[in-house]
C-alpha positions in Angstrom: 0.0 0.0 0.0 3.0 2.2 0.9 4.6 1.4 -2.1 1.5 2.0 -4.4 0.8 5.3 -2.9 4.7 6.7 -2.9 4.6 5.7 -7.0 1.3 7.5 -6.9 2.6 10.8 -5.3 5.9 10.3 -7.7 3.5 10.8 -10.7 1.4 13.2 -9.5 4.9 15.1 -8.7 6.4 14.5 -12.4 3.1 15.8 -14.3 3.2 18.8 -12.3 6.7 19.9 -12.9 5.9 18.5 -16.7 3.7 21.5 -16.5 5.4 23.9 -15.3 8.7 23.6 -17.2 8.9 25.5 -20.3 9.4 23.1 -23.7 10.4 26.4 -25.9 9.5 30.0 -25.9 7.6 32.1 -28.8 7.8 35.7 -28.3 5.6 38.1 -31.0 6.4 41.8 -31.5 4.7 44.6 -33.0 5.5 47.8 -31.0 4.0 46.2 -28.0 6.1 42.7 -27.7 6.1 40.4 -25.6 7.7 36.5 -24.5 5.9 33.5 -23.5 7.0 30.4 -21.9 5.4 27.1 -23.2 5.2 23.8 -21.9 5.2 20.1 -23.6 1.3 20.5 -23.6 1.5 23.9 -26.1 0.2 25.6 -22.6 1.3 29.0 -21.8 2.6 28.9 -18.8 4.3 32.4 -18.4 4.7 36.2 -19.8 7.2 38.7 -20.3 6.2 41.8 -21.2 8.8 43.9 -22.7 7.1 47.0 -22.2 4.9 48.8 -20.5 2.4 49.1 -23.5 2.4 45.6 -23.9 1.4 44.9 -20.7 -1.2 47.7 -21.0 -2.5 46.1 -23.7 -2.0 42.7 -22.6 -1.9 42.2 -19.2 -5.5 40.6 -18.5 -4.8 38.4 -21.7 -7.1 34.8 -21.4 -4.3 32.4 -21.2 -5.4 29.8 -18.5 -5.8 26.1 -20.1 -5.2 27.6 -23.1 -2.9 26.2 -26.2 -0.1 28.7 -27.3 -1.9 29.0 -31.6 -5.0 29.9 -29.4 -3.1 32.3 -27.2 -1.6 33.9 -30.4 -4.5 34.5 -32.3 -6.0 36.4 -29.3 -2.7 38.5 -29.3 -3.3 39.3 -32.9 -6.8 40.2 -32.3 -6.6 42.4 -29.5 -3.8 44.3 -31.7 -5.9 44.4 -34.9 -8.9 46.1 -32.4 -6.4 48.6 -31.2 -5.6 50.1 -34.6 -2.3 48.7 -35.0 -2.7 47.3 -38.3 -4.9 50.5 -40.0 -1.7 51.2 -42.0 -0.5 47.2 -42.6 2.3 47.3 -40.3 4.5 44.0 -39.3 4.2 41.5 -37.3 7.6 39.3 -36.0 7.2 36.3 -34.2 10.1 34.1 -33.3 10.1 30.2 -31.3 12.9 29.3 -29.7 13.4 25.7 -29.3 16.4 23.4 -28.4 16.2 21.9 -31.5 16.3 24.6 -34.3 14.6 22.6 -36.7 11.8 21.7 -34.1 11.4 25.2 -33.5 11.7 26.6 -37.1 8.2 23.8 -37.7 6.5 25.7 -35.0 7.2 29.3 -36.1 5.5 28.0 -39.3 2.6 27.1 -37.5 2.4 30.0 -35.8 2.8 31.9 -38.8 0.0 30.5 -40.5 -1.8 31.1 -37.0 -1.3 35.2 -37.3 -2.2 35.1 -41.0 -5.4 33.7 -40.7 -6.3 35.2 -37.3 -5.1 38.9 -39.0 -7.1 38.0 -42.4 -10.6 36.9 -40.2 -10.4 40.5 -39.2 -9.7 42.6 -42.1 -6.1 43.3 -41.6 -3.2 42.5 -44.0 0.1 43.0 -41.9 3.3 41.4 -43.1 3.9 38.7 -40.8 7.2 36.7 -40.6 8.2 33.9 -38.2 11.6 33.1 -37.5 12.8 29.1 -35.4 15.9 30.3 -32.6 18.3 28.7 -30.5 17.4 28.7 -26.7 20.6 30.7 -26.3 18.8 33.8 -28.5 16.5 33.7 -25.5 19.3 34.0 -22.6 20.8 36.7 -24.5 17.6 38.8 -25.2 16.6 38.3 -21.6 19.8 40.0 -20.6 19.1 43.0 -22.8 15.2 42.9 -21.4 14.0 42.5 -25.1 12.3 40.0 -27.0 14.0 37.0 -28.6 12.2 38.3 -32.3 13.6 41.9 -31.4 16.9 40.3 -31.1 17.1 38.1 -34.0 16.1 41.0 -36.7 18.8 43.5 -35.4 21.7 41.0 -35.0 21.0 38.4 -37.6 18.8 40.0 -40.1 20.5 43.9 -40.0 24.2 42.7 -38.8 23.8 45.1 -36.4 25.4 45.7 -32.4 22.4 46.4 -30.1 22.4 49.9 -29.1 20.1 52.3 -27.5 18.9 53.3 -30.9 17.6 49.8 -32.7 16.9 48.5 -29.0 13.7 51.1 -29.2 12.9 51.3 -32.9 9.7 50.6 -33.8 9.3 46.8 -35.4 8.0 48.6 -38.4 11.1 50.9 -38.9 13.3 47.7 -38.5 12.3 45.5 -41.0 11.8 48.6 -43.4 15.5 49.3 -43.1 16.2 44.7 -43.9 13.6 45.3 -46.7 15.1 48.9 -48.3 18.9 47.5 -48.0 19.2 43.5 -47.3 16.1 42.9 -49.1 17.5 45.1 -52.1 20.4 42.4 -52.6 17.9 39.8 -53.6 17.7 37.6 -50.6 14.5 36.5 -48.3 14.5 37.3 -44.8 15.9 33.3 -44.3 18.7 33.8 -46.4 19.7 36.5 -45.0 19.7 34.5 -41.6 21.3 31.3 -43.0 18.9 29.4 -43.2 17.5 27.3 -46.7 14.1 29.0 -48.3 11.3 27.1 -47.0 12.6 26.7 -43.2 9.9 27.4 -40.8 7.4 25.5 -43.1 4.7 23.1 -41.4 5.7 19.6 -42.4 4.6 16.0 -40.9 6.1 16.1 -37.8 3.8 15.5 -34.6 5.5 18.9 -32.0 3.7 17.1 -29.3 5.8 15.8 -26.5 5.6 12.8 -24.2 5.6 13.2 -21.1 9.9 12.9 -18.7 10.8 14.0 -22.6 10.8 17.6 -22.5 12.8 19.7 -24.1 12.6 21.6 -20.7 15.4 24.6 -20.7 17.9 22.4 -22.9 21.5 24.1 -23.4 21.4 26.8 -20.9 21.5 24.0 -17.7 20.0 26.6 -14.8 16.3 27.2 -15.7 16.6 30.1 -13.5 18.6 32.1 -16.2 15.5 31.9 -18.4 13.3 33.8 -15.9 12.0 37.2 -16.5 12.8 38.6 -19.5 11.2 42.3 -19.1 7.7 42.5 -16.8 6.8 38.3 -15.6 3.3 37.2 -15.8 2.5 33.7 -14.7 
C-alpha cells in the first residue's frame, strides 16, 4: 500500500513539474512585444512583457488552459482592435526551441496562426516567423528585449544592439532589412542562414511525451531563463 501510494505521489509530482517547465518560448512583436514560456502541452505557462504598453495592452490576456496557436491568435486580435494594423504594419514572431529545426516547424505554424487570425479581421500586416536557439533567448533576456527583437537587429541587420535599434519601432526595423538586405535579392531566411522554406509546417507530430521535455535544454540553470522584461505567470 505504501509502495503503491509513494509511485502515486511520484506521478502526481512529475506531471506537475511536466507542467510547469517550459518546452520552448515564442515571443511576438509589433510595438508592443512580448515572450511567453510554453510547456510540452502547447500551454502558456508564463509572460514577459517587454514593455509597458504591452502589458497595458495585454496584461489581462485569457491564457489559462489555453494552447499557445489559441493564445496567439488572441494577441493578434486584440492588436488588430487597437488600430495597430490601420496602416498594414509587421508582425515578427520568433520560437525558440532546443532543436532549431523543431522550433523553425513551429514558427511555421504559428505563422500561419497570425495570418489567418489577421485575415478573419480585415487586416493584412506582413507577418514573418523566425525558429531560434534557446541561447537567442538568454541573451535577449539580458538585454530585457524579445527573442524576435533580437534576431532582426543581430541576424537580419548585422547590427550591435544599441540604445537606438533596442527602441525602434518593429516597423522601422524591417523597413530598413527590406530597403537594404532585401534590395540584394535575398529572403529574410537567407539572410539569416537558413535554406528557403525553413519554418514551413511539415509532418512532424511537436507534441511531446511526457519525462521528454525539451525543458530549458542548453542553458542547464532554468533560473537564467526567468523574467525577460515585466513576468506574468
Amino acid at each position: 500500500m505504501a509502495l503503491v501510494a509513494a509511485l502515486l505521489f511520484m506521478m502526481i509530482g512529475t506531471g506537475i513539474w511536466a507542467y510547469d517547465t517550459p518546452a520552448y518560448f515564442v515571443s511576438v512583436d509589433v510595438n508592443p512585444g512580448l515572450t511567453m514560456e510554453v510547456n510540452m502541452f502547447k500551454h502558456v505557462i508564463g509572460l514577459d512583457y517587454s514593455d509597458d504598453e504591452a502589458e497595458a495592452l495585454l496584461g489581462d490576456l485569457d491564457r489559462k488552459d489555453k494552447n499557445i496557436e489559441h493564445v496567439i491568435a488572441e494577441i493578434i486580435a486584440r492588436l488588430t482592435e487597437a488600430g495597430y494594423f490601420d496602416n498594414d504594419g509587421n508582425i515578427v514572431i520568433a520560437a525558440a526551441a532546443k532543436d532549431e529545426q523543431r522550433a523553425e516547424i513551429l514558427a511555421g505554424k504559428f505563422l500561419e496562426v497570425a495570418e489567418d487570425e489577421a485575415e478573419k479581421n480585415d487586416a493584412q500586416p506582413e507577418v514573418v516567423a523566425e525558429g531560434l536557439g534557446y541561447f537567442m533567448v538568454q541573451e535577449a533576456k539580458e538585454l530585457g528585449i524579445t527573442p524576435g527583437r533580437l534576431n532582426i537587429i543581430t541576424n537580419l541587420l548585422g547590427e550591435e544592439v544599441n540604445d537606438e535599434n533596442i527602441n525602434e519601432p518593429i516597423r522601422d526595423l524591417m523597413a530598413r532589412f527590406t530597403a537594404t538586405k532585401g534590395r540584394e535579392g535575398k529572403t529574410i531566411k537567407e539572410q539569416a542562414g537558413k535554406p528557403e522554406g525553413a519554418g514551413k509546417p511539415g509532418n512532424e507530430d511537436d507534441s511531446e511525451e511526457p519525462g521528454k521535455s525539451e525543458g530549458v535544454g542548453k542553458l542547464e540553470d532554468a533560473d537564467k531563463l526567468e523574467g525577460v522584461g515585466k513576468r506574468c505567470r
